[in-house]
C-alpha atoms as one frame of an Amber mdcrd trajectory, in Angstrom:
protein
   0.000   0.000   0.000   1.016   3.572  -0.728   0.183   6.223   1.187  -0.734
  10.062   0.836  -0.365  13.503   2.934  -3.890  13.820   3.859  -4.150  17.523
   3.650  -2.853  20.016   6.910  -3.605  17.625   9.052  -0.385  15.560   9.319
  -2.198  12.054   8.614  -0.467   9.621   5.747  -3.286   7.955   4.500  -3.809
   4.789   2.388  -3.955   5.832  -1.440  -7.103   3.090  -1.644  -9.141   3.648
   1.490 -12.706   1.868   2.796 -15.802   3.835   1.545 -18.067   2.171   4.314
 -21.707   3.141   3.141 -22.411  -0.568   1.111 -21.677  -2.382   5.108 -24.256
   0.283   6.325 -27.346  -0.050   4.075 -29.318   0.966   0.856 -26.758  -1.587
  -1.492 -28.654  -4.556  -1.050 -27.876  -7.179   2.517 -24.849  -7.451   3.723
 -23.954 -10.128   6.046 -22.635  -9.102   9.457 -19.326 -11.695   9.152 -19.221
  -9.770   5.541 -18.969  -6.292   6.723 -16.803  -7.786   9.473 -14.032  -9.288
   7.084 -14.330  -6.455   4.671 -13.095  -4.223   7.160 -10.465  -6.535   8.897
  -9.234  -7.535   5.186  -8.560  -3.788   4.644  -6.888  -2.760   7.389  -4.483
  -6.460   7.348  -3.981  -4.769   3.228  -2.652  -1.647   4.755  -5.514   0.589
   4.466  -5.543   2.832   7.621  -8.677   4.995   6.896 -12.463   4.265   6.491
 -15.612   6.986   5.474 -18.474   6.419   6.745 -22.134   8.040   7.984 -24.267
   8.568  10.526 -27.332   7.294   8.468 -25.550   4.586   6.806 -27.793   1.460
   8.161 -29.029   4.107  10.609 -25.401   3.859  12.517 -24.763   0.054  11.860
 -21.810   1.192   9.531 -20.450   3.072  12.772 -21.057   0.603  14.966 -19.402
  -2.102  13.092 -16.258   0.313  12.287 -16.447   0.479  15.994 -16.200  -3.327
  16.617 -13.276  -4.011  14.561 -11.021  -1.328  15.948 -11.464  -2.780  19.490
  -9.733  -5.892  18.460  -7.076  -3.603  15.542  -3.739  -2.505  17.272  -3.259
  -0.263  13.967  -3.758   3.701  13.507  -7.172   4.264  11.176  -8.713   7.168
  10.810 -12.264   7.341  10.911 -13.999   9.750   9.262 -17.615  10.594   9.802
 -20.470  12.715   8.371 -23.307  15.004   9.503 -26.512  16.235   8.396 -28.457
  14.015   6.794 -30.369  13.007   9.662 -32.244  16.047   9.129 -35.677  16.016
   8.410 -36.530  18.043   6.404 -32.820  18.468   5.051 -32.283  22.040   4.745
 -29.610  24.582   5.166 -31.794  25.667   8.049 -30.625  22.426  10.211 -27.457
  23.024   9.676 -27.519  26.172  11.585 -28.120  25.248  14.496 -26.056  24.171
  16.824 -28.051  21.997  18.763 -28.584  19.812  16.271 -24.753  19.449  14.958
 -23.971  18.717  18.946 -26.725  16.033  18.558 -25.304  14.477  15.705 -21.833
  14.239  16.695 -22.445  13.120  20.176 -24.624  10.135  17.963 -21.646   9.445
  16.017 -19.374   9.227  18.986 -21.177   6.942  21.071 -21.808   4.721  18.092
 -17.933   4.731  17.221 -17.221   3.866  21.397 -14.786   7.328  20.963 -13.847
  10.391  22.825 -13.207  12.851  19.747 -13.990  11.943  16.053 -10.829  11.801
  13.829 -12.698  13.807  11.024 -16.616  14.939  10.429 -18.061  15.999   7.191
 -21.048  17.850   6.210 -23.352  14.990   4.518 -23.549  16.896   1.326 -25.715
  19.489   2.806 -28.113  22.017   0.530 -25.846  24.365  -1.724 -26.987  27.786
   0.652 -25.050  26.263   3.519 -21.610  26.893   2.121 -22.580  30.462   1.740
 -23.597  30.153   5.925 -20.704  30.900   7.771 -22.330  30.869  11.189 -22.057
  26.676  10.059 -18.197  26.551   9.877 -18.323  28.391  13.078 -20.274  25.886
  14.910 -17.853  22.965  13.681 -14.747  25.281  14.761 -16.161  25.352  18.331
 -17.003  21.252  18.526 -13.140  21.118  17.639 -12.325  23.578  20.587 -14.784
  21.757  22.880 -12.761  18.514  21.672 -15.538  16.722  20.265 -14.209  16.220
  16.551 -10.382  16.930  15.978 -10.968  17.904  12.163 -13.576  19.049   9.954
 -14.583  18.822   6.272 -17.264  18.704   3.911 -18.594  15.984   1.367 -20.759
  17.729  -1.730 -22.119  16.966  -4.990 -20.878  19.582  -7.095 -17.442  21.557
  -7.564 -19.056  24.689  -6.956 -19.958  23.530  -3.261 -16.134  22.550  -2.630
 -14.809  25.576  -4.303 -17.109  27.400  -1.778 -16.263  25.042   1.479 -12.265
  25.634   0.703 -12.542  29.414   1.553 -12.746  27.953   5.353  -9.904  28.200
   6.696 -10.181  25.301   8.765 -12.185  23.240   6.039  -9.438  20.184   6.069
 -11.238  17.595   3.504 -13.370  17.713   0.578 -14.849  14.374  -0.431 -16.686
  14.615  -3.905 -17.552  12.394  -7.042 -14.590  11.679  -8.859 -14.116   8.488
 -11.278 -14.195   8.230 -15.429 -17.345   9.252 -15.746 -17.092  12.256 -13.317
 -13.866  13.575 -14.462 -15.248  17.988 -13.933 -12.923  17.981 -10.278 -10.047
  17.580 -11.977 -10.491  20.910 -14.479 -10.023  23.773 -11.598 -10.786  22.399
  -7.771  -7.928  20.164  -8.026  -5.572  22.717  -8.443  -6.854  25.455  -6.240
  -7.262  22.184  -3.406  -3.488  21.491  -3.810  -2.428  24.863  -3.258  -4.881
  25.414   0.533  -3.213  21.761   1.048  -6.858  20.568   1.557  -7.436  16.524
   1.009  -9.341  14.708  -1.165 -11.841  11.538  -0.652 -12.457  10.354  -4.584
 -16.097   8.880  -3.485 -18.151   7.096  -5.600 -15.299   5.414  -7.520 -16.252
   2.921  -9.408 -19.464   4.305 -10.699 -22.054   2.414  -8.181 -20.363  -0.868
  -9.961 -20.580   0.315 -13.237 -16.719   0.386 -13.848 -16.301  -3.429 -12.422
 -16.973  -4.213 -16.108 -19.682  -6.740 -14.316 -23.118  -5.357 -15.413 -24.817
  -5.914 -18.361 -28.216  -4.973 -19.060 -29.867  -8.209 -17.593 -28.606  -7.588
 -13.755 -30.708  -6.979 -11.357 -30.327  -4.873  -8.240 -32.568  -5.756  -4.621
 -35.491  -3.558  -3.708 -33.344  -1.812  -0.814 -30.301  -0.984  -3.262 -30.125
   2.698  -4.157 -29.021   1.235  -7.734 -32.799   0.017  -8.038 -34.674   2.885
  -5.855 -32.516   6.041  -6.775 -32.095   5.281 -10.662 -33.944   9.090 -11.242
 -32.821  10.631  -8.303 -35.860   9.613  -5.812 -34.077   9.568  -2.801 -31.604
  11.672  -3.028 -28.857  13.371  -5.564 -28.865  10.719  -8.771 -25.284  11.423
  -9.181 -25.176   9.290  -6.354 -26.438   6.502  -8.804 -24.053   5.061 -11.110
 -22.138   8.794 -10.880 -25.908  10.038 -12.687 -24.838   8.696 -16.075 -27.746
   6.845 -18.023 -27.209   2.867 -17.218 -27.433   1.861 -21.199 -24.843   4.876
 -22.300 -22.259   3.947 -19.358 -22.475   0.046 -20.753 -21.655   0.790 -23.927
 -18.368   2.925 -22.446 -17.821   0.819 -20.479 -17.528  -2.015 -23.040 -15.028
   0.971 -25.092 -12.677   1.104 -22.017 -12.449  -2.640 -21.394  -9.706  -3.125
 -24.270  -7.266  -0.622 -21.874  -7.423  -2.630 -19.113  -3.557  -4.050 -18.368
  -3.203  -7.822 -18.125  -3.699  -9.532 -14.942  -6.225  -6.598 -13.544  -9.532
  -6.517 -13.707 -11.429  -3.389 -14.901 -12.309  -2.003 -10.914  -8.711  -1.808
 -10.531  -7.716  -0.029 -13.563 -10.657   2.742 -12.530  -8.997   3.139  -9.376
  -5.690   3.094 -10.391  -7.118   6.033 -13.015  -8.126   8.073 -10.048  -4.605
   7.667  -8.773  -2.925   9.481 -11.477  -4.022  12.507  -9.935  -1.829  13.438
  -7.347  -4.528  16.057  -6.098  -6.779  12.986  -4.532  -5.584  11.868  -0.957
  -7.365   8.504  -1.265  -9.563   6.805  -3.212 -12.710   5.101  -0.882 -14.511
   2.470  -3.183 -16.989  -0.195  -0.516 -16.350  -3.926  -0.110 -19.153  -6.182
   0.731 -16.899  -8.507   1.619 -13.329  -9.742   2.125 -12.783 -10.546  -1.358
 -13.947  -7.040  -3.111 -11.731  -5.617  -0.068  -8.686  -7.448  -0.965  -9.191
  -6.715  -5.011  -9.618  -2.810  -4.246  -6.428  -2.585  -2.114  -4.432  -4.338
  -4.808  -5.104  -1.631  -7.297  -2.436   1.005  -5.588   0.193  -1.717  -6.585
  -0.394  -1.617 -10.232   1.868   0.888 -12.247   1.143   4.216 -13.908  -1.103
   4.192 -16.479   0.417   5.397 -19.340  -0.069   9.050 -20.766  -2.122   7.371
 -24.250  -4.149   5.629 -21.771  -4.874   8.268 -19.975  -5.472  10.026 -23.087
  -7.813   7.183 -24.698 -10.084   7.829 -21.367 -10.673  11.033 -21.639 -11.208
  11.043 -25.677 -13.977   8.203 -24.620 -15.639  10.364 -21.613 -15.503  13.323
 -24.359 -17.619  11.650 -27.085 -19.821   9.200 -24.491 -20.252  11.019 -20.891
 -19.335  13.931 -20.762 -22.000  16.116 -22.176 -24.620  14.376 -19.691 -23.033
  15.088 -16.731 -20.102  17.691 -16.806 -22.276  20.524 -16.512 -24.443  19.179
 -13.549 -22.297  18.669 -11.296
């Protein structure tokens, strides 16, 4: 495993970290002895941080984090998010302190912690980057030592161009794969140079960029890859990075021939993601100790090369790009 400065905050962090939202919920069942090796397979691969939520499996994702650390001698960073408990889920909630307080103190007692490595915003309503009041609130949960760090996780680059005016805004995790390629024209840059880090979430495309799919599989009723296809439950570039299913396959099928020998199309896509030296980690989920131990193999492959890097973007040009560069 390689590992990255993890912006101001002195942490070297895995290059491939654990996105832990699939353990928690809304990806179909995942077996408890699953979730349980997943996470143990990643940390014996070298990976030293995991992402997770407060509403992933309504704190199960927390509480399992929680379980394997107890019996883990290693250093992992944990980091958290906030917000999307709300209900309803406007910029409104976030102001207010009481219910940030509420929230953390949740995420502590599910993670069995005193202070919370690192909390994000949970992709909060665009108006709350434009609240400073907010940022203030998270400085003084630092000072009263409940989180040591703060960030913010958002769906578009305008949102993290916004959060990185905060001074003490440490992380911004955002969409970043193949098909989501708009972070690397102008936040990248202007992240590197505030030394903020970067989560590259949503990966692999909600699967798509396994190379797995075809247009037979199926997806369980309580998989956001079935309920959120049109954005019903929340922001459909959550869903399979909001590019059409039946346009991704067919790019999909265009990228397979740059795959190297002996790895299999995930890797490549993360490996992709690691050519940018802007990204502090990549987070794609496991379901299991298999997927886990695939995903951390990908930071040993070797550069791609600057045609294949090239042949990527020419196919996101012609195939992706002009459905979801401007959204997001």
């Amino acid at each position: 495993m390689n590992y990255r400065p993890f912006g101001r905050t002195g942490w070297q962090v895995s290059e491939i970290s654990f996105g832990a939202w699939a353990i928690g919920g809304s990806w179909g069942e995942v077996a408890e002895a699953d979730a349980l090796a997943a996470l143990h397979t990643s940390i014996d691969q070298g990976i030293n941080l995991i992402d997770t939520a407060d509403v992933y499996g309504d704190g199960r994702s927390e509480r399992l984090i929680a379980q394997v650390l107890k019996e883990r001698s290693e250093q992992v960073y944990v980091i958290t998010k906030a917000g999307r408990r709300l209900n309803p889920h406007t910029a409104a909630g976030y102001n207010n302190r009481q219910n940030l307080t509420a929230f953390i103190e949740r995420s502590l007692k599910n993670l069995d912690v005193e202070a919370l490595d690192l909390v994000q915003l949970h992709c909060p309503p665009t108006e709350v980057y434009y609240l400073p009041e907010v940022f203030g609130i998270l400085d003084d949960l630092v000072a009263a030592g409940k989180i040591k760090y703060y960030g913010v996780s958002v769906e578009k680059v305008e949102e993290a161009l916004k959060a990185i005016e905060y001074p003490n805004v440490q992380s911004v995790q955002i969409i970043f794969n193949i098909f989501r390629q708009r972070p690397a024209d102008l936040f990248f840059d202007l992240a590197k140079q505030r030394q903020v880090g970067i989560l590259a979430r949503v990966p692999l495309a909600s699967g798509l960029l396994s190379g797995k799919m075809t247009r037979q599989t199926t997806f369980a009723a309580d998989d956001h890859r079935n309920f959120n296809r049109h954005g019903e439950a929340f922001d459909v570039g959550e869903t399979f990075a909001g590019v059409d299913y039946d346009v991704a396959l067919d790019a999909v099928e265009q990228l397979r021939p740059l795959v190297p020998a002996g790895a299999s199309m995930a890797q490549f896509a993360l490996r992709w993601i690691l050519m940018f030296d802007a990204v502090s980690c990549a987070i794609p989920g496991a379901k299991n100790a298999q997927q886990a131990q695939a995903n951390a193999q990908a930071a040993d492959l070797p550069p791609l090369s600057a045609e294949i890097m090239g042949r990527v973007r020419t196919i996101y040009e012609a195939n992706i790009r002009p459905l979801v560069h401007h959204r997001w």
